[in-house]
Backbone bond lengths (Angstrom), bond angles and torsions (degrees), N, CA, C in turn:
res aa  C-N    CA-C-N  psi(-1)  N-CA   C-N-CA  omega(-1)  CA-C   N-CA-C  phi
1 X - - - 1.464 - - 1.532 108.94 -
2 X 1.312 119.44 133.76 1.296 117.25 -180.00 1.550 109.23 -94.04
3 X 1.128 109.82 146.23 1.803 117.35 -176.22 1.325 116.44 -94.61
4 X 0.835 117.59 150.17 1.586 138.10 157.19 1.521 128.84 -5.79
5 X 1.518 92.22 -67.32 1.288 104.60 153.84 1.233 142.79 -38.60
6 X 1.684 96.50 -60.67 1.701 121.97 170.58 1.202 104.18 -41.98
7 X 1.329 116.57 -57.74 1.727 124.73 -166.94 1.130 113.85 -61.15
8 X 1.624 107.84 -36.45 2.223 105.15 170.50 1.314 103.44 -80.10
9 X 0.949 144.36 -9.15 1.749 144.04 -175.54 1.579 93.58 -81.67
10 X 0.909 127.79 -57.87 1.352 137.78 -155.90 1.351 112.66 -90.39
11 X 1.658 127.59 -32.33 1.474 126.07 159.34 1.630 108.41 -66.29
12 X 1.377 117.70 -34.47 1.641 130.72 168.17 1.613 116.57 -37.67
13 X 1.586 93.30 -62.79 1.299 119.44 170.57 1.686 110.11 -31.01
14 X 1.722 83.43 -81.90 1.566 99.66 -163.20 1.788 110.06 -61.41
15 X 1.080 101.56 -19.79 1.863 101.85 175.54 1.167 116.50 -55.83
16 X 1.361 117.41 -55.18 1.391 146.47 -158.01 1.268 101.60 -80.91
17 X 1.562 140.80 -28.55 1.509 132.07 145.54 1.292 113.87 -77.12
18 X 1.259 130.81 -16.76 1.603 115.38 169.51 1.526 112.34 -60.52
19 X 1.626 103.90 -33.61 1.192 112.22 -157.11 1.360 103.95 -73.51
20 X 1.485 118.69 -65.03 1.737 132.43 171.56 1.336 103.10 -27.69
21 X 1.132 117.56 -72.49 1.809 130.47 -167.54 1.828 99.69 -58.12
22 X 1.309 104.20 -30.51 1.657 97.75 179.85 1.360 122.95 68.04
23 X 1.334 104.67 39.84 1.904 137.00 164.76 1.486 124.86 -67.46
24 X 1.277 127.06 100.91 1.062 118.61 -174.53 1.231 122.35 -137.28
25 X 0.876 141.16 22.73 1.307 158.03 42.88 1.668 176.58 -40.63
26 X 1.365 143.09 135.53 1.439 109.88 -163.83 1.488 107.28 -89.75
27 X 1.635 93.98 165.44 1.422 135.91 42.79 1.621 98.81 -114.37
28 X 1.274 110.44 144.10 1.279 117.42 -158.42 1.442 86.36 -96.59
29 X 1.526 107.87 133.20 1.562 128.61 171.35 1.390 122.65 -72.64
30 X 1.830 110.54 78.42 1.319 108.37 163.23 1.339 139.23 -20.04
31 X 1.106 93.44 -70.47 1.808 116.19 -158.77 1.490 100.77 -77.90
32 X 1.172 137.80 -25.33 1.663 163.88 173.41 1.895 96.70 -45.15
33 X 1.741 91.09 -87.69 1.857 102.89 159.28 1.343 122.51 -30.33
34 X 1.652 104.67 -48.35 1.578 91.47 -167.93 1.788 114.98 -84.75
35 X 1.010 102.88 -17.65 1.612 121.24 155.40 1.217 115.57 -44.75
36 X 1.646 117.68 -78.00 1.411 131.65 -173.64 2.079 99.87 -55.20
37 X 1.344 120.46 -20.30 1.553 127.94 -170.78 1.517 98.16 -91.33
38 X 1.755 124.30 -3.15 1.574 96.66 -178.66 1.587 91.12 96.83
39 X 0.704 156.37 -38.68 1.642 154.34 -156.99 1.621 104.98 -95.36
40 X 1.397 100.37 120.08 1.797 103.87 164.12 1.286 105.34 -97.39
41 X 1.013 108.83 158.15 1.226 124.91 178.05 1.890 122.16 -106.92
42 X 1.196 113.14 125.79 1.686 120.60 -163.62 1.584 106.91 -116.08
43 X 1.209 97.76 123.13 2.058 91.22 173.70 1.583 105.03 -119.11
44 X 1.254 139.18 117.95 0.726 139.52 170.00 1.695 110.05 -125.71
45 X 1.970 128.34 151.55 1.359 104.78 172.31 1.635 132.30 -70.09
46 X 0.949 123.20 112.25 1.976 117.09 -153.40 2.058 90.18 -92.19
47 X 1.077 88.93 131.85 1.779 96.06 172.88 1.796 118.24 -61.67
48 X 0.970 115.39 170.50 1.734 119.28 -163.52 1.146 132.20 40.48
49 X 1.732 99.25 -109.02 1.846 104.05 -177.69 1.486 104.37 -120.41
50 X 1.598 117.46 33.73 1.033 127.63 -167.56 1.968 120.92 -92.96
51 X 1.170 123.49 92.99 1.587 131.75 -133.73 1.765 99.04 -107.67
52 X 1.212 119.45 -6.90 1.058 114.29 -173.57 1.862 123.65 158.97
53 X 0.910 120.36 158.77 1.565 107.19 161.89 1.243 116.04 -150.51
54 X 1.404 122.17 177.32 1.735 129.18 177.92 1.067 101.18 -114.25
55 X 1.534 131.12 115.52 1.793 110.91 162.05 1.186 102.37 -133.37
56 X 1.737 109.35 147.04 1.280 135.96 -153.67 1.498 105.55 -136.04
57 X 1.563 119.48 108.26 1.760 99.14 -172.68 1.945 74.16 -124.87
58 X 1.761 102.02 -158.09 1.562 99.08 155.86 1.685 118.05 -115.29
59 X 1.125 100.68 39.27 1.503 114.37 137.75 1.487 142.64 -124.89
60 X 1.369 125.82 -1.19 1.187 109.46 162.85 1.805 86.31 -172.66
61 X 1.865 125.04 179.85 0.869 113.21 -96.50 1.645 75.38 -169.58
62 X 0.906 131.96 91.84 1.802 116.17 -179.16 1.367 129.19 -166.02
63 X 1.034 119.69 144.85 2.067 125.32 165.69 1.062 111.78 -93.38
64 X 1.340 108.65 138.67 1.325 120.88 169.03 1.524 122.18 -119.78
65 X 0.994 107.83 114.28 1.558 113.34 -179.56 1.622 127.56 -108.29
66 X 1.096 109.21 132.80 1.894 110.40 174.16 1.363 111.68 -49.69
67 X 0.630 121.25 120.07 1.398 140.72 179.98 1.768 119.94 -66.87
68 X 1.916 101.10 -21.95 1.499 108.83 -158.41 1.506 80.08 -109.96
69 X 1.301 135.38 -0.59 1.397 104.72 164.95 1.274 127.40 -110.91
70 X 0.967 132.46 -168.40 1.707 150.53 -112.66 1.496 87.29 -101.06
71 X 1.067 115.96 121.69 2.149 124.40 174.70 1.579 111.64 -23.81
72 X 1.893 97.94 -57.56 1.464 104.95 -179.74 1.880 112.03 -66.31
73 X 1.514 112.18 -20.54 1.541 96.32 -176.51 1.675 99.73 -95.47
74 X 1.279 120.64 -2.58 1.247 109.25 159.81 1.551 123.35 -66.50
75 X 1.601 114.65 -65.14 1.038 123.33 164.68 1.810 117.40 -30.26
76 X 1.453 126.75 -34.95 1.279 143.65 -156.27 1.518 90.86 -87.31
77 X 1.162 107.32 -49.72 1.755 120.18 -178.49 1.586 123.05 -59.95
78 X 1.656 100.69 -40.82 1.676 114.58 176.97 1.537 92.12 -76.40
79 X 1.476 125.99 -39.83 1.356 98.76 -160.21 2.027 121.51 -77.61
80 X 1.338 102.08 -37.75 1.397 113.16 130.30 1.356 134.87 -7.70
81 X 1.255 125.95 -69.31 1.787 127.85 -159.69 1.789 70.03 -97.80
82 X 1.395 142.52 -9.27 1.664 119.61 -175.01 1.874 88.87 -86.31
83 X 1.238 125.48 -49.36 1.459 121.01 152.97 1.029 128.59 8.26
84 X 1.777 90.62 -95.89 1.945 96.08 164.02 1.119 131.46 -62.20
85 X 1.175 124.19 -23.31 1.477 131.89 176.97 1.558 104.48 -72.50
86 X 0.954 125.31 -40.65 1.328 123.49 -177.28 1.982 122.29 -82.45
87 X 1.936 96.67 -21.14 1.302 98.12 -163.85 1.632 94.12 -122.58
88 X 1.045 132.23 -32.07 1.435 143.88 -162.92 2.006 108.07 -111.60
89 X 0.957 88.58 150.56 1.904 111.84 170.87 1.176 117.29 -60.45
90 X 2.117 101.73 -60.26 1.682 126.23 -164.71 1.650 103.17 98.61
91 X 1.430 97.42 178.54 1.008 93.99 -170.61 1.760 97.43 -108.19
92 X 1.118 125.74 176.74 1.642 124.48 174.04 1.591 122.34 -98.11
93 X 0.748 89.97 100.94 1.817 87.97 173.69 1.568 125.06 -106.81
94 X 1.214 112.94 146.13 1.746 129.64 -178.78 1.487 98.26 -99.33
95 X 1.065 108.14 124.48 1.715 120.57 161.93 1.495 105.61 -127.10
96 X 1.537 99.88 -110.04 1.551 94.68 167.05 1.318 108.05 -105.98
97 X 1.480 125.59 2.13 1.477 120.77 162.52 1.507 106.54 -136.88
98 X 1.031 126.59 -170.57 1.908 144.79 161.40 1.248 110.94 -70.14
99 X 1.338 142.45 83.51 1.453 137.44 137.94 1.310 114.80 -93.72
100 X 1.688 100.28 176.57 1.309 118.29 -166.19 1.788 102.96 -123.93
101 X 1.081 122.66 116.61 1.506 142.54 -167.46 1.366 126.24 -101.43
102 X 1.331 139.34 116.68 1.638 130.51 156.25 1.430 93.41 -109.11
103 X 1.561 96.98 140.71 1.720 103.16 168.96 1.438 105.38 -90.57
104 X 1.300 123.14 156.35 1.659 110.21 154.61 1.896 105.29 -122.42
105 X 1.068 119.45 114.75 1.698 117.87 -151.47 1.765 72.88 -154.11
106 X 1.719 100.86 161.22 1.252 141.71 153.84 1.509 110.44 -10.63
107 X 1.547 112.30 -52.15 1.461 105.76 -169.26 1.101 97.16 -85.87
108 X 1.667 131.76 -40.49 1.617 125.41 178.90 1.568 123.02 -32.83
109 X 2.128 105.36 -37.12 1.018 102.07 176.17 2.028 119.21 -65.42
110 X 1.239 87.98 -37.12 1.454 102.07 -171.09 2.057 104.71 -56.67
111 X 1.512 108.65 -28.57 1.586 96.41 -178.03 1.247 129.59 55.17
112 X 1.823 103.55 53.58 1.090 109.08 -167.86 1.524 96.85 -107.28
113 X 1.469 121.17 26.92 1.460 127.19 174.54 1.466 117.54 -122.84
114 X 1.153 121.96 165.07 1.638 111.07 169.64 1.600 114.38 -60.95
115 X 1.283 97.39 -62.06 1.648 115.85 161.22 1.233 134.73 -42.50
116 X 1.276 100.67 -29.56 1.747 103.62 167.96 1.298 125.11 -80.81
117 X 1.846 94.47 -39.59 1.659 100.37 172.53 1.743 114.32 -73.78
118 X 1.024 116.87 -21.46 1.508 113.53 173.02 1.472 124.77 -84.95
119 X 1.183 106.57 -10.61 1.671 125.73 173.25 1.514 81.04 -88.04
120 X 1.217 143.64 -70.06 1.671 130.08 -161.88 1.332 113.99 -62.78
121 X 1.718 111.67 -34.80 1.569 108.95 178.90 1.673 101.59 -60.78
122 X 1.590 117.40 -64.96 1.619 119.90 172.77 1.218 118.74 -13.27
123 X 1.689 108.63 -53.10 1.771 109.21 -170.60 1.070 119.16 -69.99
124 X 1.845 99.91 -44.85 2.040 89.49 163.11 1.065 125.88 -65.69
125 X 1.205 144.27 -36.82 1.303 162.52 -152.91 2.221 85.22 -58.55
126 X 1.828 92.38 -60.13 1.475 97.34 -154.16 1.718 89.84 -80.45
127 X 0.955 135.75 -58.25 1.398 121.09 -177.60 1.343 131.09 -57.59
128 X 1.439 118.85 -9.67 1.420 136.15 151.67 1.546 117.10 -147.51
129 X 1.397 93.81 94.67 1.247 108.58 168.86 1.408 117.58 -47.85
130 X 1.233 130.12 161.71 1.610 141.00 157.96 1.353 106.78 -42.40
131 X 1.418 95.58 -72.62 1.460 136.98 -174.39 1.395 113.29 -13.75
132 X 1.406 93.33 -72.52 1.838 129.46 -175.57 1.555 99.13 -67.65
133 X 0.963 122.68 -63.89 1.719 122.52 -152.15 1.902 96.19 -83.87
134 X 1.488 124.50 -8.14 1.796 110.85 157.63 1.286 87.66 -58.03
135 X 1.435 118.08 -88.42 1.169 141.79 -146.09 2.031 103.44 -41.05
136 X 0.841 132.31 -28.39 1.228 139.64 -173.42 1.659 103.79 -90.90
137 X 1.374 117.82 -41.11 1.553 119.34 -165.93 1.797 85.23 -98.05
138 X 0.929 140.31 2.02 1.580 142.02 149.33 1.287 120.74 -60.98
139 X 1.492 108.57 -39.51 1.423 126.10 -170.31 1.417 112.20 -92.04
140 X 1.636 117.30 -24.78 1.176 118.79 -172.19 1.349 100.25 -92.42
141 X 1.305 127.56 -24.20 1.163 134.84 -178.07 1.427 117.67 71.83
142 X 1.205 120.57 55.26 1.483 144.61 -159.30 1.567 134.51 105.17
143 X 1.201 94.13 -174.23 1.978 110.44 -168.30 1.323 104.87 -116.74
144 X 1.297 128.24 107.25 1.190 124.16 164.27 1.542 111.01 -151.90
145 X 1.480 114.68 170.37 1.498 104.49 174.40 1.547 137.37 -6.35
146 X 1.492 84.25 -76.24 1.565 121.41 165.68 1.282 124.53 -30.39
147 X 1.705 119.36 -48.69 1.239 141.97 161.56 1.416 107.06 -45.29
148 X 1.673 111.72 -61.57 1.155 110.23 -150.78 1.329 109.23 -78.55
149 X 1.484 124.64 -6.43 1.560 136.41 -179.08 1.815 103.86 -81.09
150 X 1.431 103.43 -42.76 1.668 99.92 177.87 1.649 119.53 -63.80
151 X 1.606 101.84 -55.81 1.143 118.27 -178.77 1.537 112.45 -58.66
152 X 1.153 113.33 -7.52 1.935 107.99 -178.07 1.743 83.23 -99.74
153 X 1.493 130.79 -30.35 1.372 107.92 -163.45 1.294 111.19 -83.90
154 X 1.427 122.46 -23.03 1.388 134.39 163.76 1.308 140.14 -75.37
155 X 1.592 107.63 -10.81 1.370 103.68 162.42 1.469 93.60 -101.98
156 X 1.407 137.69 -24.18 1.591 133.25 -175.42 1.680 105.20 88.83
157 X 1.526 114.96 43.76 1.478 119.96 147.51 1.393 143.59 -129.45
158 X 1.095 157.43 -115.31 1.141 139.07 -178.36 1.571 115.55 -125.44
159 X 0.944 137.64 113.77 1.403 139.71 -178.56 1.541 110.82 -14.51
160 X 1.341 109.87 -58.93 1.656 127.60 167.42 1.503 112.92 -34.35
161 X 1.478 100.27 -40.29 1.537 100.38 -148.23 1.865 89.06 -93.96
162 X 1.210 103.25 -30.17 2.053 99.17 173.15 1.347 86.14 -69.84
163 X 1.168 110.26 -73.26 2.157 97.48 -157.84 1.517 111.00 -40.70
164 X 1.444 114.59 -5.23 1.753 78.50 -175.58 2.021 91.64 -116.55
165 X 1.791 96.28 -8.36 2.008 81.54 161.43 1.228 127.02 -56.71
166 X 1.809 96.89 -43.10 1.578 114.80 179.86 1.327 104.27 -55.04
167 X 1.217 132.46 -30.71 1.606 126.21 -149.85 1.513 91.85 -92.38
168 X 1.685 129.35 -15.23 1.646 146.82 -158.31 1.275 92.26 -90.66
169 X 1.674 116.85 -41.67 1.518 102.90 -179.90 1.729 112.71 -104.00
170 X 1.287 92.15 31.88 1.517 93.29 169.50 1.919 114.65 76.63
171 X 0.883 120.89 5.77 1.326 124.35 -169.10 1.980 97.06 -96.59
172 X 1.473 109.74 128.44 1.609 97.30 -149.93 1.949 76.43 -125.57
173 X 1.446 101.62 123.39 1.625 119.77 -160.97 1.733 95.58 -93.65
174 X 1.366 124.85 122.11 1.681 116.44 170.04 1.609 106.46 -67.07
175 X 1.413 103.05 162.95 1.392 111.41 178.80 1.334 120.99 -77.05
């Protein structure tokens, strides 16, 4: 379960790069941030349920993303490994040298870690800001289906992934 805390650390977080980068509206430019952070960005097709990674050695600095999935689960994936990169260490791994690793895979979605769930809270947080989506559901003048079909095409994520922000700020969508 993520705390309270976590959740102001991490809206803190994500403010404070909207702000630098000078974002003020969506769709908020992943790959842009992770640029301006030192981080290139790599797409290659990754086999299974394998969605992305963070690696950190002391030579270079990068995300890696599947290439065969869906624009919005890319974007979902960069915003993620910007998460850990921003909130987490990684973990250490030996190959043929010492790097530092986040997976983003099947269970990442599931958030069955502290770290995983705060790398997923981060990504929404940064791909739909608070901020942005009052100001938009002000304008639309409610929450409904309809909403939730625009608002996923305008920030550039997945219907799923608004219905369950919407559901974060309490706004409860009929079927």
């Amino acid at each position: 379960m993520i705390t309270q805390a976590a959740v102001r650390r991490i809206r803190e977080r994500v403010t404070a790069l909207l702000e630098d980068h000078g974002i003020k509206e969506p769709p908020v430019p992943v790959d842009t941030i992770a640029e301006h952070l030192g981080l290139e960005i790599r797409f290659a097709p990754l086999a299974g349920d394998l969605y992305g990674a963070l690696i950190r050695n002391n030579h270079e600095m990068y995300i890696g993303v599947n290439s065969l999935n869906h624009a919005n689960r890319r974007r979902f994936t960069i915003a993620h490994e910007l998460g850990h990169f921003v909130l987490h260490k990684g973990i250490k791994v030996h190959i043929d040298k010492d790097f530092r690793v986040n997976w983003r895979n099947d269970d990442s979605s599931q958030a069955v870690s502290d770290e995983e769930m705060e790398a997923n809270r981060f990504a929404a947080e940064l791909l739909m800001p608070i901020q942005f989506l009052t100001r938009d559901i002000e304008k639309l003048k409610g929450v409904g289906q309809e909403t939730v079909v625009l608002l996923a095409r305008k920030y550039r994520v997945s219907r799923q992934a608004m219905k369950i922000r919407l559901g974060n700020f309490g706004y409860i969508l009929p079927e």
